[in-house]
Biotite code that builds the C-alpha atoms (Angstrom):
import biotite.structure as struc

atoms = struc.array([
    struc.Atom([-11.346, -10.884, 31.293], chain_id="A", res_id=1, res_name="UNK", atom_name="CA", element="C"),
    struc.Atom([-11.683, -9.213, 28.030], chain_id="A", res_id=2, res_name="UNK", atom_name="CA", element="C"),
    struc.Atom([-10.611, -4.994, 27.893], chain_id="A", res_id=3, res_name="UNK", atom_name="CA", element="C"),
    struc.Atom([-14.245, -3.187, 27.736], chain_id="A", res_id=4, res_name="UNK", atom_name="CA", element="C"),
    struc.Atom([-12.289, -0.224, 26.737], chain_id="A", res_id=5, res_name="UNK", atom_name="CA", element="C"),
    struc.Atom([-13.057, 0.400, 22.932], chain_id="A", res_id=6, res_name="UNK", atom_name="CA", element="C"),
    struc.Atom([-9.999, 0.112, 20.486], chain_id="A", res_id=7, res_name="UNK", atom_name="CA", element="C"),
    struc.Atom([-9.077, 4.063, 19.504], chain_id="A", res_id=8, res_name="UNK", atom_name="CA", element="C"),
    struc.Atom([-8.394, 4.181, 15.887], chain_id="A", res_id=9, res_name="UNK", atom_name="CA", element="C"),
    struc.Atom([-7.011, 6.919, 13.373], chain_id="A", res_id=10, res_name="UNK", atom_name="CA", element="C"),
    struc.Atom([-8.155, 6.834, 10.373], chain_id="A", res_id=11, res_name="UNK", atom_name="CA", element="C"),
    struc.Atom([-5.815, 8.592, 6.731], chain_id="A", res_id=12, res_name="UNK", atom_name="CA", element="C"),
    struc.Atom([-7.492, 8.595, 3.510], chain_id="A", res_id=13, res_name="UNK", atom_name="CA", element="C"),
    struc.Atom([-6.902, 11.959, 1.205], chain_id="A", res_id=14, res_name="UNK", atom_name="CA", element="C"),
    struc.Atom([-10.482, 11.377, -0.500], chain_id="A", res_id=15, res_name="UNK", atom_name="CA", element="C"),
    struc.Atom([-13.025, 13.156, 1.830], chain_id="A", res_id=16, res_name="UNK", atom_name="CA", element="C"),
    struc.Atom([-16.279, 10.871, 0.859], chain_id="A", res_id=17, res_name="UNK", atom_name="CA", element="C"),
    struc.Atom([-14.079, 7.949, 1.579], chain_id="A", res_id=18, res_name="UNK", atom_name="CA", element="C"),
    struc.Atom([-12.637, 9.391, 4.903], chain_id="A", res_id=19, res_name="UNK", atom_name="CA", element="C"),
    struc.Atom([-16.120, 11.038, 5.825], chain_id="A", res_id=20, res_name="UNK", atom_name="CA", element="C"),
    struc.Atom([-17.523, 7.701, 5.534], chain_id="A", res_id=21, res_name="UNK", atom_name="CA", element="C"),
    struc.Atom([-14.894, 5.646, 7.104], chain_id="A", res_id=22, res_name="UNK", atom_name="CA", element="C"),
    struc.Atom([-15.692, 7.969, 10.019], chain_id="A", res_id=23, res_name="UNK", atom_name="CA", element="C"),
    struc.Atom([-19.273, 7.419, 10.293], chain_id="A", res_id=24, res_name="UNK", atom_name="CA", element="C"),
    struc.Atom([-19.003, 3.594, 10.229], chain_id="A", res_id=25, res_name="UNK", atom_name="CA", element="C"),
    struc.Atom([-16.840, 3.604, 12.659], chain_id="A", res_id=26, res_name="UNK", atom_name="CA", element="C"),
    struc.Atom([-18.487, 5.664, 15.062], chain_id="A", res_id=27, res_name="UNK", atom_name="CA", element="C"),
    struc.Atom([-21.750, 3.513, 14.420], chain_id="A", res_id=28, res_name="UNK", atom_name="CA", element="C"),
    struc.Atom([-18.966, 0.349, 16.332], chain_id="A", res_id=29, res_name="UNK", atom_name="CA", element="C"),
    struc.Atom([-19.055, 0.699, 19.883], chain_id="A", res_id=30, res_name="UNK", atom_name="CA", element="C"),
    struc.Atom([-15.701, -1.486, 20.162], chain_id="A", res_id=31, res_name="UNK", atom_name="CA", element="C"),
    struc.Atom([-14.013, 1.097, 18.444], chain_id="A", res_id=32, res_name="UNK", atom_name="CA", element="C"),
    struc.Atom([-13.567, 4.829, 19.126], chain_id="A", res_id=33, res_name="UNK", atom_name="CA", element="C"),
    struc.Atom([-12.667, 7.439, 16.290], chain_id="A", res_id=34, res_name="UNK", atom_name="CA", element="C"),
    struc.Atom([-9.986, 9.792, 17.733], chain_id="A", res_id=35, res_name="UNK", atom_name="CA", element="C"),
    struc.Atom([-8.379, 11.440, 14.588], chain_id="A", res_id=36, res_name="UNK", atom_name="CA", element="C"),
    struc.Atom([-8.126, 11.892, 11.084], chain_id="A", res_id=37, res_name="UNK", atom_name="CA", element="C"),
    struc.Atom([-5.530, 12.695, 8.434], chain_id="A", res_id=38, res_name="UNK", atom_name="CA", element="C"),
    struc.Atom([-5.869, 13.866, 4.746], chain_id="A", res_id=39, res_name="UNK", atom_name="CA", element="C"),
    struc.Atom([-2.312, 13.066, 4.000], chain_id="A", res_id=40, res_name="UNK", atom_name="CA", element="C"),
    struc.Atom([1.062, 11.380, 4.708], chain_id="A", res_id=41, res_name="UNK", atom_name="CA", element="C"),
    struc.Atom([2.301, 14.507, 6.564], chain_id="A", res_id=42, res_name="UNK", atom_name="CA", element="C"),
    struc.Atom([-0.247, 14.829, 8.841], chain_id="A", res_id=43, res_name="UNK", atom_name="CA", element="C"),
    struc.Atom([-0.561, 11.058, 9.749], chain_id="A", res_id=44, res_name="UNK", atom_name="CA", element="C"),
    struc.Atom([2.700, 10.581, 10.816], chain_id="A", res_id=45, res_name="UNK", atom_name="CA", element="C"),
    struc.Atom([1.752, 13.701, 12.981], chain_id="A", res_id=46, res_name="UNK", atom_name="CA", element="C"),
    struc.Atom([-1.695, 12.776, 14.025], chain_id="A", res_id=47, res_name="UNK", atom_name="CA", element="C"),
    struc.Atom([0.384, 9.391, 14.719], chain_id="A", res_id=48, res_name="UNK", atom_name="CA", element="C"),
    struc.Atom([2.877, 10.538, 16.942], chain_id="A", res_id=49, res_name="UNK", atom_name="CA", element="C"),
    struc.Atom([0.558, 12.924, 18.530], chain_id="A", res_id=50, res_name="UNK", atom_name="CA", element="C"),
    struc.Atom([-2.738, 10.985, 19.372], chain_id="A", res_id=51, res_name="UNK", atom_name="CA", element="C"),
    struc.Atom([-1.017, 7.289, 19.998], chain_id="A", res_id=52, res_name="UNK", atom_name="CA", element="C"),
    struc.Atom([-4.320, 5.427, 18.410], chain_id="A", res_id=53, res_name="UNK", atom_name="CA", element="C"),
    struc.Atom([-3.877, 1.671, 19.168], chain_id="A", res_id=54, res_name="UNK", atom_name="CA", element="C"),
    struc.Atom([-4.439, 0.995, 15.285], chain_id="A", res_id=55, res_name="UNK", atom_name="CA", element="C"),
    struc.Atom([-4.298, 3.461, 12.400], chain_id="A", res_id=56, res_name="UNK", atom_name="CA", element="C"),
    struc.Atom([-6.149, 2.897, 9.113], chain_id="A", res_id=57, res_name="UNK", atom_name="CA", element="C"),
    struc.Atom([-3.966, 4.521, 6.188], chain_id="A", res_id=58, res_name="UNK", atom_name="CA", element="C"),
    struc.Atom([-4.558, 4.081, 2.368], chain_id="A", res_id=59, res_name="UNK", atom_name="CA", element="C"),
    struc.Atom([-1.380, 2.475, 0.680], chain_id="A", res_id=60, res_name="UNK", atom_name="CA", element="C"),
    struc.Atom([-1.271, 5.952, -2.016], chain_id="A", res_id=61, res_name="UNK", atom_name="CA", element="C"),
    struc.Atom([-2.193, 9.479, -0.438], chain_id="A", res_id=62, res_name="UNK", atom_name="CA", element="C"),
    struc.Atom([-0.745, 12.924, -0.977], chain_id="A", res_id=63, res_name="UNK", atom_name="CA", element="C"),
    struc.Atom([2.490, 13.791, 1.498], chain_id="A", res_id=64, res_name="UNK", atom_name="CA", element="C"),
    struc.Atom([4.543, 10.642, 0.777], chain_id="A", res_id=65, res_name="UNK", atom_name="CA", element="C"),
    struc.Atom([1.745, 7.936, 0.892], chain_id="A", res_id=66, res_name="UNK", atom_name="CA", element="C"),
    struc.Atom([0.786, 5.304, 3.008], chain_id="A", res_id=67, res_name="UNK", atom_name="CA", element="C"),
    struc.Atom([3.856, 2.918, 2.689], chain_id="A", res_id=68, res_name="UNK", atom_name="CA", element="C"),
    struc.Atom([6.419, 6.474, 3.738], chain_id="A", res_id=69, res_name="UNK", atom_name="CA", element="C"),
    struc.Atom([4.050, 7.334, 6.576], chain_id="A", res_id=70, res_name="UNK", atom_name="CA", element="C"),
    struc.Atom([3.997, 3.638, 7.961], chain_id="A", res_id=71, res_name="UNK", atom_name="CA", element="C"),
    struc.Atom([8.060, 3.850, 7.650], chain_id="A", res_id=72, res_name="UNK", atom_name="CA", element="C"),
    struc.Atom([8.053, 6.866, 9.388], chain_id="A", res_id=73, res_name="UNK", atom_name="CA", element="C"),
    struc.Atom([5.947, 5.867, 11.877], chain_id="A", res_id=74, res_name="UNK", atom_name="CA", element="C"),
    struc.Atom([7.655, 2.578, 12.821], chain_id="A", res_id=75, res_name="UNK", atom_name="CA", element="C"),
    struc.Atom([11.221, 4.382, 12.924], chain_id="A", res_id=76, res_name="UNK", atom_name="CA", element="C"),
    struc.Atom([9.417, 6.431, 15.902], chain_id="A", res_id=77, res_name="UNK", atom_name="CA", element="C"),
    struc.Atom([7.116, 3.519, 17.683], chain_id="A", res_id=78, res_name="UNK", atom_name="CA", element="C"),
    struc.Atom([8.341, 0.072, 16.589], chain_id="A", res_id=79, res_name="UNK", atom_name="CA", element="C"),
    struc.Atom([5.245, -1.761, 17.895], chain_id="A", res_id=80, res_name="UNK", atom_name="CA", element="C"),
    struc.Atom([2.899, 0.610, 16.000], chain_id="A", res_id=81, res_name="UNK", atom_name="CA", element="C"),
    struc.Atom([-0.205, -0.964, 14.456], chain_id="A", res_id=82, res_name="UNK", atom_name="CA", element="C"),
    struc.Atom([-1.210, -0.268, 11.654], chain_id="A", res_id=83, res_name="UNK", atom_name="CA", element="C"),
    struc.Atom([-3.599, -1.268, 8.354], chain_id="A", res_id=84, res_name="UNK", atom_name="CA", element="C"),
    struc.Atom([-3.376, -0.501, 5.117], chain_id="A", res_id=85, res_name="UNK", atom_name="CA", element="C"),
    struc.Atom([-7.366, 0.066, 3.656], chain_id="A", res_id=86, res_name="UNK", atom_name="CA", element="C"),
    struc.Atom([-7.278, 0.665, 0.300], chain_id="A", res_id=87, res_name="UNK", atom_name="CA", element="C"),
    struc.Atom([-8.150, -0.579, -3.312], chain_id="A", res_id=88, res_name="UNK", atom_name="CA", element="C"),
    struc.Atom([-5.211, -2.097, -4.725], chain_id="A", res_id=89, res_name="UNK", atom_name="CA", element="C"),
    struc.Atom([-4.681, -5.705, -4.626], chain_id="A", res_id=90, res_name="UNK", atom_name="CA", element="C"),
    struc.Atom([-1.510, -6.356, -6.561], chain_id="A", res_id=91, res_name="UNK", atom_name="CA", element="C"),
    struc.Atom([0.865, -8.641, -5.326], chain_id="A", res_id=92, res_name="UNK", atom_name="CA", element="C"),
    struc.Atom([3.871, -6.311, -5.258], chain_id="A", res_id=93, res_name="UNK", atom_name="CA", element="C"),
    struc.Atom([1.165, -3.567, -3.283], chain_id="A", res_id=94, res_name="UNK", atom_name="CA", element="C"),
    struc.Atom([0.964, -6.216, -0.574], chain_id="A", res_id=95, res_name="UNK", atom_name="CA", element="C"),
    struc.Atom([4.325, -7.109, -0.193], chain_id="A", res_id=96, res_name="UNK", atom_name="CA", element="C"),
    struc.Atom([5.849, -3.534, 0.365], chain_id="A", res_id=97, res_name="UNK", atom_name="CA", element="C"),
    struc.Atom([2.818, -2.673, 2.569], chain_id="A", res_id=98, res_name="UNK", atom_name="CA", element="C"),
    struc.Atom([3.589, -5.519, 4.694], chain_id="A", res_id=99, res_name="UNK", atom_name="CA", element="C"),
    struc.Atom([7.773, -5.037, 4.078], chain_id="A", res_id=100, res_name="UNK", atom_name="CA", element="C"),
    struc.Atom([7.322, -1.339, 5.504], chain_id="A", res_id=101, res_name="UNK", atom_name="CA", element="C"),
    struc.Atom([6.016, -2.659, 8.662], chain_id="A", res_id=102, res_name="UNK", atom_name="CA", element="C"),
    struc.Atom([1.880, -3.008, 8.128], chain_id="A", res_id=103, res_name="UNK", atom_name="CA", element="C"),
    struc.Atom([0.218, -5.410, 10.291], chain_id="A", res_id=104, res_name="UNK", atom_name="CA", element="C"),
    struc.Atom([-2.539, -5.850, 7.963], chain_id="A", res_id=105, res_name="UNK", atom_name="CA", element="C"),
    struc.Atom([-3.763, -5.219, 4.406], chain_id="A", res_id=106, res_name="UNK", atom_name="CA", element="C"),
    struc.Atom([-7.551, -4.497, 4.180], chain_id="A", res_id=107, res_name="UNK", atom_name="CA", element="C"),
    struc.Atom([-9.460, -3.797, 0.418], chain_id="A", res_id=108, res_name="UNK", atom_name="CA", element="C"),
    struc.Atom([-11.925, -1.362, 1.007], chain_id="A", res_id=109, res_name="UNK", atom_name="CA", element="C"),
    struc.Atom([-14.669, -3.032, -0.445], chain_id="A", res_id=110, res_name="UNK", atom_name="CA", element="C"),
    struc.Atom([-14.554, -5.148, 2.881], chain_id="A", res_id=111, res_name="UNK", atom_name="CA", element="C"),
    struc.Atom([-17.632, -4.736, 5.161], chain_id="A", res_id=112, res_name="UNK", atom_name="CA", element="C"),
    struc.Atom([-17.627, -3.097, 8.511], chain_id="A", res_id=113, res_name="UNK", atom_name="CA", element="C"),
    struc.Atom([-17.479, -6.195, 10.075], chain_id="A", res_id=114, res_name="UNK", atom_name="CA", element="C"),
    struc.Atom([-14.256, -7.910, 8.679], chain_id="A", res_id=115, res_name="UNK", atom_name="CA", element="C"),
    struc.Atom([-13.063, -4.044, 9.153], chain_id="A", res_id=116, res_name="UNK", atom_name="CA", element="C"),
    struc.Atom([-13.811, -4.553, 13.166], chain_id="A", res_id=117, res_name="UNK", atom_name="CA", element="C"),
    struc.Atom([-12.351, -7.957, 13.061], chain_id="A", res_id=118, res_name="UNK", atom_name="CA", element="C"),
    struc.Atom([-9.152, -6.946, 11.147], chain_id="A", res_id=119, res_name="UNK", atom_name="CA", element="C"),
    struc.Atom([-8.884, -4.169, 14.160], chain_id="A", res_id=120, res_name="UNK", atom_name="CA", element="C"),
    struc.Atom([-9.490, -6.439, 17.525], chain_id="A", res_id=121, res_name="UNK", atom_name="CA", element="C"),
    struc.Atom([-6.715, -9.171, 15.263], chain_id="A", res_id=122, res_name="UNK", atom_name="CA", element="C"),
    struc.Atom([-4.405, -6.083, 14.959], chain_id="A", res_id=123, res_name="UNK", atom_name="CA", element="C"),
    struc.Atom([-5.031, -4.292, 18.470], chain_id="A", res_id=124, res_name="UNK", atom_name="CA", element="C"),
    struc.Atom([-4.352, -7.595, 19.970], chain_id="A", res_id=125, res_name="UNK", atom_name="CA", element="C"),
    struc.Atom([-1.068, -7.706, 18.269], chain_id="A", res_id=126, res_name="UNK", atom_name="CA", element="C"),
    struc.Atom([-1.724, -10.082, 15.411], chain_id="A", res_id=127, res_name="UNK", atom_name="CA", element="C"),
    struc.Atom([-1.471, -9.655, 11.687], chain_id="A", res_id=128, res_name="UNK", atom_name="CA", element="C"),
    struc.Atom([-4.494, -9.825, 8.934], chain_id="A", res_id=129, res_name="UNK", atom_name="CA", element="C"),
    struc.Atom([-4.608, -10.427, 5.080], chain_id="A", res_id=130, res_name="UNK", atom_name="CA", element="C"),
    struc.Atom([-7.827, -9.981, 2.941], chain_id="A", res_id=131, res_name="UNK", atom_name="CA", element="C"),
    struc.Atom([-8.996, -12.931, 1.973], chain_id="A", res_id=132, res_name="UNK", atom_name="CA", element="C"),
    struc.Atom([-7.379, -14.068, -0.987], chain_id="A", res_id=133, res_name="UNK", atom_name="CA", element="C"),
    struc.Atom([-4.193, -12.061, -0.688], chain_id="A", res_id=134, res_name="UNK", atom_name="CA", element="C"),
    struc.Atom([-2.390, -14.529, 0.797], chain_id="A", res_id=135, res_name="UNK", atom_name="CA", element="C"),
    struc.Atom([-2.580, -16.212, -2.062], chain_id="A", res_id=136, res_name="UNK", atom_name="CA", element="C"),
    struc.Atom([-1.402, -13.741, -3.881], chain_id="A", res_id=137, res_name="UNK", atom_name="CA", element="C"),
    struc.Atom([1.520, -13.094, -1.965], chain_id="A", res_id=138, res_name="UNK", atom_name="CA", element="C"),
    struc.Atom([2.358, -16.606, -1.370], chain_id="A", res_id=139, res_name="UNK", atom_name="CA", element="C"),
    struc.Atom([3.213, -16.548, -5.509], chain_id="A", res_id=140, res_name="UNK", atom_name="CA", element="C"),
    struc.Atom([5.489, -13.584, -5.654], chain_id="A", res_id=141, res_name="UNK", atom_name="CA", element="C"),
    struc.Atom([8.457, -14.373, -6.439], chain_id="A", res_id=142, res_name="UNK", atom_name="CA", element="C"),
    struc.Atom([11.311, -12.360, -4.561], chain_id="A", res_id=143, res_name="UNK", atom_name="CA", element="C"),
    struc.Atom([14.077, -13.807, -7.609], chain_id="A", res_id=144, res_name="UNK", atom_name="CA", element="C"),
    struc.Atom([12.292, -12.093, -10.541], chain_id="A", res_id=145, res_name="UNK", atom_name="CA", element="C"),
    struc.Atom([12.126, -8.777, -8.048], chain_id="A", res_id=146, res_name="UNK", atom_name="CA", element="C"),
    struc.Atom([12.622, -5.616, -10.823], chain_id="A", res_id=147, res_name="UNK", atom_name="CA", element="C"),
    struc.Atom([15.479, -2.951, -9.753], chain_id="A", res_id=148, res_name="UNK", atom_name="CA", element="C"),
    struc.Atom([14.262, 0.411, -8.889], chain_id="A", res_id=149, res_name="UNK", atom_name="CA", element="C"),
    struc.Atom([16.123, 1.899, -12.975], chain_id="A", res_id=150, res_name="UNK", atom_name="CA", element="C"),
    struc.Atom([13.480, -1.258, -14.218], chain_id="A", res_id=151, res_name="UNK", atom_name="CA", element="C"),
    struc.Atom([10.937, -0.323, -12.219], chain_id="A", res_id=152, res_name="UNK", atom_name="CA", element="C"),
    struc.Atom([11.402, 3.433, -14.063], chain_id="A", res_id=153, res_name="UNK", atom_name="CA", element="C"),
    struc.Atom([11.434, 2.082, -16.957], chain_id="A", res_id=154, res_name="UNK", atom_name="CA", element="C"),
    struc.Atom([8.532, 0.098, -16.789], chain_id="A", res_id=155, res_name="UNK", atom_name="CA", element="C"),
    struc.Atom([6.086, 3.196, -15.756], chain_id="A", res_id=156, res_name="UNK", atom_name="CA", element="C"),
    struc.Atom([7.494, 4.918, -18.597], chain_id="A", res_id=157, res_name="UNK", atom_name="CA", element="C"),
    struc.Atom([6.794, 1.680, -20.941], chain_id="A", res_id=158, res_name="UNK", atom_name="CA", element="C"),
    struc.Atom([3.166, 1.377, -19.563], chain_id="A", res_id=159, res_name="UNK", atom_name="CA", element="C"),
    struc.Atom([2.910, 4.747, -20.618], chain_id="A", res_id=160, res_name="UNK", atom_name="CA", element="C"),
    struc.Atom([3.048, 4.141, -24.192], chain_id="A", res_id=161, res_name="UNK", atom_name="CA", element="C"),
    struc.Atom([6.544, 5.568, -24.374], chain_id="A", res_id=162, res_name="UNK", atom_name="CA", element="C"),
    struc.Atom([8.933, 4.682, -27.358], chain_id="A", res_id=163, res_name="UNK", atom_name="CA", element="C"),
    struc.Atom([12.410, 3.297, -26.452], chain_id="A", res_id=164, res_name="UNK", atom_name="CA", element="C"),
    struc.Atom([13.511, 6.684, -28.319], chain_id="A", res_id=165, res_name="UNK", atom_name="CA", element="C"),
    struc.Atom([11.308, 8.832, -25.378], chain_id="A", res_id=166, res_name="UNK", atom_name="CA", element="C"),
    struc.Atom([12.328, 6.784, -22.441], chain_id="A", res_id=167, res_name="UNK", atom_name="CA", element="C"),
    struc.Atom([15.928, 7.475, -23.180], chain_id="A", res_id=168, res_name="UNK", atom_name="CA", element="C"),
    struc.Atom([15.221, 11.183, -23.442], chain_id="A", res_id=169, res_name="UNK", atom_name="CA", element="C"),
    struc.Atom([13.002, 10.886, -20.285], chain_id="A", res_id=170, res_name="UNK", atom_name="CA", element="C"),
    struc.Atom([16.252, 9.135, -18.362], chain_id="A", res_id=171, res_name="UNK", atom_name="CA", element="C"),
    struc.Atom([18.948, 10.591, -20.676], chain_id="A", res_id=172, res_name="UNK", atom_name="CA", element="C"),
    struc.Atom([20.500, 7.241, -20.933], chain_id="A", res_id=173, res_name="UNK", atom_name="CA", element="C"),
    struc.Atom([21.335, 5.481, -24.608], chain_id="A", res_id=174, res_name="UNK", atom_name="CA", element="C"),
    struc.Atom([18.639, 3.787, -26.433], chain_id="A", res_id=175, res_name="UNK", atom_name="CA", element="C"),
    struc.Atom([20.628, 0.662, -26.472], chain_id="A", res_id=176, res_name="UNK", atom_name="CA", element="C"),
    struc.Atom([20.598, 0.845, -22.269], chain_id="A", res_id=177, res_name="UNK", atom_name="CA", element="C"),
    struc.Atom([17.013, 1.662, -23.037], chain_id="A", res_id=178, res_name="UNK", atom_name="CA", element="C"),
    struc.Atom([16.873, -1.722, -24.709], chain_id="A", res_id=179, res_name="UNK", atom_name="CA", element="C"),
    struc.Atom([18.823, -3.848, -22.541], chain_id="A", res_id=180, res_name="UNK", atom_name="CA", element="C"),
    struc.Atom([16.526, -2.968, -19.666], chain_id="A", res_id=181, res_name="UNK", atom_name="CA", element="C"),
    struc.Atom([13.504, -3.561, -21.721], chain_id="A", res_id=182, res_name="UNK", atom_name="CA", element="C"),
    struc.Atom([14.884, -7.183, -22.140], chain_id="A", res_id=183, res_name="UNK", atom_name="CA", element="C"),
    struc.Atom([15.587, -7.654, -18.888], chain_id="A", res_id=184, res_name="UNK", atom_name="CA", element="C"),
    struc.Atom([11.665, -6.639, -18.046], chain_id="A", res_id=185, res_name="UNK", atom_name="CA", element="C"),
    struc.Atom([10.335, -8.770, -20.377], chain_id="A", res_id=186, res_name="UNK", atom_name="CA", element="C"),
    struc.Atom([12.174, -11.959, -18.956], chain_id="A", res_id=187, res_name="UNK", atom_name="CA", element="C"),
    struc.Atom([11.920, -11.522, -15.224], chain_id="A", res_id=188, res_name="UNK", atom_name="CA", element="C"),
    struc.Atom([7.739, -10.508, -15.745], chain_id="A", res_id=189, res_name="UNK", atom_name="CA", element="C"),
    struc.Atom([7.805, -13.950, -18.146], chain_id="A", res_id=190, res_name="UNK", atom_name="CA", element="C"),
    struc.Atom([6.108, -12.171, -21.108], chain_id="A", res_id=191, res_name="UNK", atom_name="CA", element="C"),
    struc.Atom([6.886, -11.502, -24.632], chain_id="A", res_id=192, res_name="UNK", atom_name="CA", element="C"),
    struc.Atom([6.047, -7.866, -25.818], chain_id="A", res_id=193, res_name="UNK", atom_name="CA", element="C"),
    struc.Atom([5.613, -4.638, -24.028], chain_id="A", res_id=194, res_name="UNK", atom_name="CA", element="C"),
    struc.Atom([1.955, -4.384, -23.977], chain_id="A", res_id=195, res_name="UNK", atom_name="CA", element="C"),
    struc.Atom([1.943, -7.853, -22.178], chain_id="A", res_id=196, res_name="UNK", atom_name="CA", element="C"),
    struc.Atom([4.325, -6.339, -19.349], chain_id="A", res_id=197, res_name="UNK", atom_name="CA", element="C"),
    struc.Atom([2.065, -3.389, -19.082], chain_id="A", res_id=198, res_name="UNK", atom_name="CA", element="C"),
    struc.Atom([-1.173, -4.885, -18.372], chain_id="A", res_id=199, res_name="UNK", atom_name="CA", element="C"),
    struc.Atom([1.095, -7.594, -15.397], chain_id="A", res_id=200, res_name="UNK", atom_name="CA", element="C"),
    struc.Atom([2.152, -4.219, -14.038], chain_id="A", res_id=201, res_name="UNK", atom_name="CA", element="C"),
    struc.Atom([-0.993, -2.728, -13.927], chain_id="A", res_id=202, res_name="UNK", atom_name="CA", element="C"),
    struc.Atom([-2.278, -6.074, -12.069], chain_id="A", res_id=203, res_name="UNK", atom_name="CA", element="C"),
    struc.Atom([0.645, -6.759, -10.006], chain_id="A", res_id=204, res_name="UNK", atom_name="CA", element="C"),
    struc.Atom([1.082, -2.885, -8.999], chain_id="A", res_id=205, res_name="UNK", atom_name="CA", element="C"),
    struc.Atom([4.502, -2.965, -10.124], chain_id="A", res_id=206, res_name="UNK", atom_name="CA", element="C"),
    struc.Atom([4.007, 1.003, -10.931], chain_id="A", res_id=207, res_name="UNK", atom_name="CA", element="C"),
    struc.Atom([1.601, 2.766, -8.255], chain_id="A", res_id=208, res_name="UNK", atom_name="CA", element="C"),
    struc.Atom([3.497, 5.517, -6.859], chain_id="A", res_id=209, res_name="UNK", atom_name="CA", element="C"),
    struc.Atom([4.459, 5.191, -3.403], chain_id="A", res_id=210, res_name="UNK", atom_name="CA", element="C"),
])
């Protein structure tokens, strides 16, 4: 016989409209019950610990460390926690370290309320959820051509517009490092010029902040 009891949720977003909406969906679902709300990464983890939702909605980039910290954080506390990440980004590399920091599902929030109540009953009954379409996505990442975390600055500071000149300042390393890097960027995104590597970070979210 199936649990009448409605699945409590927590919901973290740091933009009010989007949390103040969030909140009255949800409380228009009788399966699910609203029982706290974070603007931040601090106080999610502590809303987290505190209330003991059965799922907890958190966007992947928020003030206080962001989503991805806060589900790290969590998990290193309560190792069964479940949790979703609702948010706009949809690059490949945003999935994957959602799902690597312990996410049991990855939800775009232009979804409607009702693949948002079916995510939650897959994740409260201990099963995982991608958007449609993500898997996809995921499925064509490939872990080999993985940047390293000095490539990963050095990409941010290329999609920025930056001169090899200005990055070296920036990291006050040698332009020729600068350029060695830069090389190794180009190959493992499989493009030819900087503004080409740009636009597959911007798509892949090789360089949201998290």
């Amino acid at each position: 016989m199936d649990d009448p009891r409605p699945i409590t949720l927590l919901i973290a977003d740091d933009h009010p409209l989007i949390l103040a909406g969030l909140a009255a969906l949800v409380r228009l679902e009788p399966a699910l019950a609203l029982v706290g709300e974070a603007r931040d990464g601090v106080t999610a983890v502590e809303q987290y610990l505190r209330l003991r939702p059965d799922v907890m909605l958190v966007d992947l980039n928020m003030s206080g460390g962001g989503g991805v910290e806060a589900i790290r954080k969590i998990r290193a506390v309560v190792p069964d926690a479940r949790i979703v990440i609702l948010t706009t980004y949809d690059g490949d590399e945003d999935v994957h370290r959602g799902l690597l920091a312990g996410a049991s599902a990855y939800l775009l929030k232009q979804s409607g309320l009702d693949e948002v109540v079916l995510c939650v009953r897959q994740v409260a009954a201990n099963r995982r959820y991608l958007a449609p379409g993500l898997a996809e996505k995921l499925a064509g990442r490939v872990d080999g051509n993985s940047l390293s975390p000095r490539e990963l600055e050095i990409l941010a500071h290329l999609s920025a517009g930056m001169s090899n000149k200005m990055i070296a300042r920036a990291e006050n390393i040698g332009v020729g490092t600068v350029k060695y890097h830069v090389n190794n960027i180009l190959s493992k995104l499989n493009v030819s010029c900087r503004t080409e590597a740009a636009c597959v970070a911007a798509r892949r979210g090789l360089i949201h902040a998290y």
